[in-house]
C-alpha positions in Angstrom: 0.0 0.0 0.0 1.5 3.8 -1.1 0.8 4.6 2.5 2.1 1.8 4.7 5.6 2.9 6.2 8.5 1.9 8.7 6.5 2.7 11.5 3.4 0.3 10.5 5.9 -2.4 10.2 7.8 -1.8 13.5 4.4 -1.1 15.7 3.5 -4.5 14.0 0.4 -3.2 11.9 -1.1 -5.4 9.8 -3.9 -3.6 7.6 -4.5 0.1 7.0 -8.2 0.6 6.4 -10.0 3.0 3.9 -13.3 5.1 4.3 -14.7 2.8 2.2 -13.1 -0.2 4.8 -15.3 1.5 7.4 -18.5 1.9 5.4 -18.7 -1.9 4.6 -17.8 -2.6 8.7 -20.9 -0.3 9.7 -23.0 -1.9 7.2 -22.0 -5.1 8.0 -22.6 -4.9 11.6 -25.9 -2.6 11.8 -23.6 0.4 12.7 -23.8 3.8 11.8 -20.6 6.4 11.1 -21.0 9.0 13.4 -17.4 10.6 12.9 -15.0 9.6 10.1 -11.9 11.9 10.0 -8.7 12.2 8.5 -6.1 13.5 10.4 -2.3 14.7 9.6 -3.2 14.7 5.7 -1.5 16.8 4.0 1.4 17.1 6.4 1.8 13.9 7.2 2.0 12.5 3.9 4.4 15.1 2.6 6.9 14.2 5.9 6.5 10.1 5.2 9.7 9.6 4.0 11.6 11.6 6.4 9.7 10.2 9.0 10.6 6.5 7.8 14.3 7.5 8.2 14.0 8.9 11.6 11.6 5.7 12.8 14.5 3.1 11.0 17.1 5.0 12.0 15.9 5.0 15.8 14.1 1.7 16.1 15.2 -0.6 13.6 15.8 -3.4 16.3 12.2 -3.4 16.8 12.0 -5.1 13.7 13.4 -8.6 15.0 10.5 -8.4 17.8 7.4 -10.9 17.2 4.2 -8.9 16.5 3.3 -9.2 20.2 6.1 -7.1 21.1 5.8 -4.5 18.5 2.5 -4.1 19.5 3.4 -3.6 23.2 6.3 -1.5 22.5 4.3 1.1 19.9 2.6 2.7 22.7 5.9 3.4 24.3 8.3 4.9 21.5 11.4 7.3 21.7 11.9 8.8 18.4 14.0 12.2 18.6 12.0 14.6 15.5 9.4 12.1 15.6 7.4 11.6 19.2 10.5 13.5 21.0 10.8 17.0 20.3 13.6 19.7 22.1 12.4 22.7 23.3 13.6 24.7 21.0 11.6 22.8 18.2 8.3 24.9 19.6 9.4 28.1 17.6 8.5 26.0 14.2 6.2 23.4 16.1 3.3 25.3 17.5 -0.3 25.9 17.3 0.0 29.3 14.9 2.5 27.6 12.7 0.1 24.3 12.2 -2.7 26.6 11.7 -2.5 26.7 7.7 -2.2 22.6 7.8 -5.1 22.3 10.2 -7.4 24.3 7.4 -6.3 22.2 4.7 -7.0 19.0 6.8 -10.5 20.5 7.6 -10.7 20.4 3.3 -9.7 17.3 3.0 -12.2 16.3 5.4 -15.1 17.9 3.6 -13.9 16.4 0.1 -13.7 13.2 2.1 -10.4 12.4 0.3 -8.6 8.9 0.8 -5.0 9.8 0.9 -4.9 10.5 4.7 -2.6 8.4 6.6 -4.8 8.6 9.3 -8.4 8.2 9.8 -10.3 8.2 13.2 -13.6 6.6 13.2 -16.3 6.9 15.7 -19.7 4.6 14.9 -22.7 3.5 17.1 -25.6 1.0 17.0 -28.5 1.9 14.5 -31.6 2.9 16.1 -34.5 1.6 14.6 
């Protein structure tokens, strides 16, 4: 998959799913979407490959771990530029400077495009 990185492979990820992956799983089990998001896009996407160097670079012994383990250990990660910023790094990292990203992931929300890396779903049980 274009999307699937490093980091999916290290946190031992086995699927990424699609909006259309969670239309057929509400549908299939009487749910209805209630929030279906994609978060990160464009930024994310347009930092993938630096942020598959950083993750290799800094974890890269995570890959000999069984899927068990990477699952364990993804919740607990210590990547400098990645999920361990300096202090300094809030000058360029802050909520004025993520402004302009957070307006295009509001757009990209509304054209319901598929190219996020990450969605966030929320469903519940139909009434009838």
């Amino acid at each position: 998959m274009r999307a699937w990185g490093v980091e999916d492979d290290i946190a031992g990820h086995v699927k990424r799913y699609s909006r259309q992956c969670f239309h057929e799983l509400a549908a299939t089990h009487k749910m209805e979407i209630v929030n279906l998001s994609g978060l990160t896009w464009p930024l994310s996407n347009l930092l993938l490959p630096l942020s598959n160097y950083l993750v290799r670079n800094a974890e890269s012994s995570m890959s000999q771990k069984t899927m068990e383990e990477k699952t364990i250990a993804s919740g607990y990660r210590n990547v400098r530029f990645k999920t361990n910023f300096p202090i300094w790094s809030r000058l360029f990292i802050n909520n004025i400077t993520l402004f302009p990203w957070l307006i295009l992931q509001s757009i990209g929300n509304k054209l319901q495009l598929e190219s996020s890396l990450v969605l966030y779903c929320e469903m519940m049980q139909k009434t009838k």
